[in-house]
Structure formats: structure tokens, C-alpha cells
C-alpha positions in Angstrom: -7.7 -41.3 17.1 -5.8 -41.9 13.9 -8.4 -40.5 11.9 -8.2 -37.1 14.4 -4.2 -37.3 13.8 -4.6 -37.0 10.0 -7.5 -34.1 10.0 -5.5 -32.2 12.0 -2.7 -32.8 9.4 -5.0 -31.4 6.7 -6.5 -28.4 8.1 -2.9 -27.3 9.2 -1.8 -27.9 4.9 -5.1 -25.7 4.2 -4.5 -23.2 7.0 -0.6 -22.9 5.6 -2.0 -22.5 1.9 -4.5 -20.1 2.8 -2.0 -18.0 4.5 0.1 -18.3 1.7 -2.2 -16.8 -1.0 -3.4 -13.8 1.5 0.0 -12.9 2.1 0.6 -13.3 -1.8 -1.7 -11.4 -3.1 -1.0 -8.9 -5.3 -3.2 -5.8 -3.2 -1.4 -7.0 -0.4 2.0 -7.1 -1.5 0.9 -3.3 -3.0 -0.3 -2.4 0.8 3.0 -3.8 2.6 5.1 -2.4 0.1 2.9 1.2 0.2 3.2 1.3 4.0 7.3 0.0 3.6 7.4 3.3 1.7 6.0 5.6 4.6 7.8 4.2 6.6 11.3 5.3 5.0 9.4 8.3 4.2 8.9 9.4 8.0 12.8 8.2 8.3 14.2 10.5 6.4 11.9 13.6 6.5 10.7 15.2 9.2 7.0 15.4 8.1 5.6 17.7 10.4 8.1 20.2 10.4 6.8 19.9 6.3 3.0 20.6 6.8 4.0 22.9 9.3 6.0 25.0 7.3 3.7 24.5 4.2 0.6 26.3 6.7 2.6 29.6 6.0 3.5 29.0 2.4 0.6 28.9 0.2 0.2 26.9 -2.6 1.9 24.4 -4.8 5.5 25.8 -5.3 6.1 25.2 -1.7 5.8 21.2 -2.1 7.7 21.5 -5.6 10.6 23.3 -4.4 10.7 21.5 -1.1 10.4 18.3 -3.6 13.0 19.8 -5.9 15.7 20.5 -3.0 15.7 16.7 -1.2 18.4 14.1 -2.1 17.2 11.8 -4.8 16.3 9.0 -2.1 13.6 11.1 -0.6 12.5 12.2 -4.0 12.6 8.3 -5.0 10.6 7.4 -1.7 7.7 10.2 -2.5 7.7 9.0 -6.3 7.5 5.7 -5.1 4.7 6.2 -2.8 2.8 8.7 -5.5 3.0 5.9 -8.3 1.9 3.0 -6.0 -1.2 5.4 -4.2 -2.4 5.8 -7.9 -1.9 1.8 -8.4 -4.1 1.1 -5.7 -6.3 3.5 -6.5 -7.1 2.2 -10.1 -6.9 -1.2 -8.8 -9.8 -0.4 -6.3 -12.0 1.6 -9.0 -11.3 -1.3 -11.2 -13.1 -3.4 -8.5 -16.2 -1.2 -7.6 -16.7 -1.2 -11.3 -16.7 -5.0 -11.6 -18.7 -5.7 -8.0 -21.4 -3.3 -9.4 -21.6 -4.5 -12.9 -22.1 -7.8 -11.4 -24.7 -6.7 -8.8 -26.6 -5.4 -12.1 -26.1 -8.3 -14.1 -27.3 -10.8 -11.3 
């Protein structure tokens, strides 16, 4: 029974750590902060009323004036979520490049 006790013990320490590095990770951190991002995003712009009106307004001085005539929070937000979409982006490109070099190499 004693010897049960103290397994238990252990696995809970390795569950806890391996929980702790998932959550720590620095793609995840990206993701949660990515989808925190969104999130404010949807909260302070109506995003369907956006693509909506953009349907009648062709083109890309639609988005750049709409981006240029929001407070400097939304325009923070969008930056925010460009700069971290591009992040994650290289990040994953970095690691197709690497898992296929190694599939290569092995």
C-alpha cells in the first residue's frame, strides 16, 4: 500500500511538470496571446459590419483608411495580431524546414 501511496505521489509531480512546460511553451504562450488579441479585436470592432462594408468597396484603401480612422487601441490590437500572425508563421516554416531536413538526413 505504501509503495501505491508514493507512485501516486510521483506521477501527480510528473503530471504537474508536464503541464507546466505545455502551458509554457513559447508556441503556446504565442497562440493564447494571438487568440487574447481576437478576442479584444471582436470587442471593440464590429467585424462583420467590416467585411460587409468592404464587399462594396473594392480594394486595399478601404482596409487602410478604415485602419487609419480607428482609435489607436484598435489600430494597436490589429498590429498586434498582424505582428504575432507573421511570428507564428515563421516559427511554423522554421519547423517544416527542420522536420524535413531531418526526415532527409535520417
Amino acid at each position: 500500500m505504501n509503495n501505491f501511496v508514493l507512485e501516486k505521489s510521483v506521477m501527480r509531480r510528473v503530471y504537474l511538470i508536464w503541464m507546466g512546460r505545455l502551458l509554457t511553451h513559447r508556441v503556446t504562450i504565442k497562440l493564447a496571446l494571438f487568440a487574447f488579441l481576437l478576442w479584444e479585436l471582436a470587442a471593440y470592432v464590429f467585424v462583420r459590419a467590416v467585411l460587409e462594408n468592404a464587399s462594396h468597396a473594392f480594394g486595399p484603401s478601404y482596409f487602410l483608411g478604415a485602419f487609419m480612422h480607428t482609435q489607436l487601441i484598435t489600430q494597436a490590437i490589429i498590429l498586434g495580431i498582424v505582428l504575432l500572425a507573421g511570428w507564428l508563421g515563421w516559427d511554423a516554416l522554421k519547423n517544416f524546414r527542420y522536420a524535413r531536413l531531418q526526415r532527409t538526413t535520417v
